[in-house]
C-alpha angles and dihedrals in degrees: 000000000000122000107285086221084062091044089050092045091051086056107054092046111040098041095028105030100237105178093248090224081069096045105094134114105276097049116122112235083224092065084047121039105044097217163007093269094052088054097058091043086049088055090045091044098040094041086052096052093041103041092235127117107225115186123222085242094055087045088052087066101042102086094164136054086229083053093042078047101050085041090059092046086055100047091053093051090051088046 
């Protein structure tokens, strides 16, 4: 399986157009995705690709990619 960060970054930049020089770790989704309703659409589109279900309250507390990442790792080990 590829490096979730790899598949996140995909993501956000392929389906939200994130500029891929800002698409690192430590980047805040708020500086990414422009709105509420891209952030809904970015838990739909990743969950599907990713065969986890991620709720709009765990990605409220994910400010980072490295948190929507680790929140991803978590939710395949518990799978």
């Amino acid at each position: 399986m590829p490096d979730l960060f790899n598949i996140v970054s995909d993501t956000l930049t392929s389906s939200f157009q994130a500029p891929p020089d800002q698409v690192r770790p430590e980047a805040h989704l708020s500086d990414l995705l422009h709105d509420s309703l891209d952030r809904v659409e970015f838990t739909t589109v990743l969950g599907t690709r990713l065969e986890v279900t991620i709720s709009d309250e765990e990605l409220d507390q994910a400010e980072t990619i490295a948190d929507v990442v680790a929140l991803v790792e978590r939710k395949k080990v518990d799978h």
